[in-house]
C-alpha positions as CSV (number, residue, x, y, z in Angstrom):
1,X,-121.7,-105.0,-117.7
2,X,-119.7,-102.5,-116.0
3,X,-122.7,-101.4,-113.9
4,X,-123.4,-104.6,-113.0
5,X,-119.7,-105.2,-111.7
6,X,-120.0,-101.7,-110.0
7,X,-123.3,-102.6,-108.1
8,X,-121.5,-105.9,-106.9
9,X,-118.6,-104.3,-105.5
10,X,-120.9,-101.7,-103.4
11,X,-123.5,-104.5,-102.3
12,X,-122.2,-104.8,-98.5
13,X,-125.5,-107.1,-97.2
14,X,-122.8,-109.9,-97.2
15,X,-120.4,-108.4,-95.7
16,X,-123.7,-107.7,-92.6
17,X,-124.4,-111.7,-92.9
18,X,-120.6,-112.3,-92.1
19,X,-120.2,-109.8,-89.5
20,X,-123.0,-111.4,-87.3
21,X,-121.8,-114.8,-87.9
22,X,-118.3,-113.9,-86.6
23,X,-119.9,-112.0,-83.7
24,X,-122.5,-115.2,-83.1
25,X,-119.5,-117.1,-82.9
26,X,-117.6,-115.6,-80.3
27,X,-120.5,-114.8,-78.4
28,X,-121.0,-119.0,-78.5
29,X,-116.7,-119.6,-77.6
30,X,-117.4,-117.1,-74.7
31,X,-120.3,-119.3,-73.5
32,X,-118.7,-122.8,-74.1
33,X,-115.6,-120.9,-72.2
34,X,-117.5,-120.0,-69.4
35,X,-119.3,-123.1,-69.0
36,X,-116.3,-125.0,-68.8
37,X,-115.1,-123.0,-66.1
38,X,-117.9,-123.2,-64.1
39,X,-117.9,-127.2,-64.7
40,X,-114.2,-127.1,-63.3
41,X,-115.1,-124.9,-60.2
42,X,-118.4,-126.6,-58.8
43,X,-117.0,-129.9,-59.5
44,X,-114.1,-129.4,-57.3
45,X,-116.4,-128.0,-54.9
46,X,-118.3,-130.9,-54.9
47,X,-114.8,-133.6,-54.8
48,X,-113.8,-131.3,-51.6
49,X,-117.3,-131.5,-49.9
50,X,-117.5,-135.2,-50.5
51,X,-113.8,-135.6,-48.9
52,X,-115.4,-133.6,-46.3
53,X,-118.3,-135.7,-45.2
54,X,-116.1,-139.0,-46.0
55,X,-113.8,-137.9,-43.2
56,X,-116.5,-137.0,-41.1
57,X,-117.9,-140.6,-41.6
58,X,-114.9,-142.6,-41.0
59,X,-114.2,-140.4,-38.0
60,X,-116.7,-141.9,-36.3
């Protein structure tokens, strides 16, 4: 029983599973992050190019 518990406590393949899921998981915030901010920049590209041509219309 004692060897057993021993082996248990040495067995680090879990500790390997874990380790990757963490590291899968900030690689995925970092991505989601990123995305947002690119969402955020080309649509306020967009609004000011739209205001843009709007004004352009009307001035006409």
């Amino acid at each position: 029983m004692t060897k057993l518990f021993e082996r248990f406590m040495n067995d680090e393949s879990g500790a390997t599973a874990i380790e990757y899921g963490l590291i899968a998981a900030l690689i995925s915030v970092a991505l989601i992050t990123g995305a947002t901010t690119l969402g955020s920049t080309l649509n306020n590209q967009f609004q000011a190019l739209s205001t843009k041509m709007n004004t352009a219309k009307n001035a006409n």
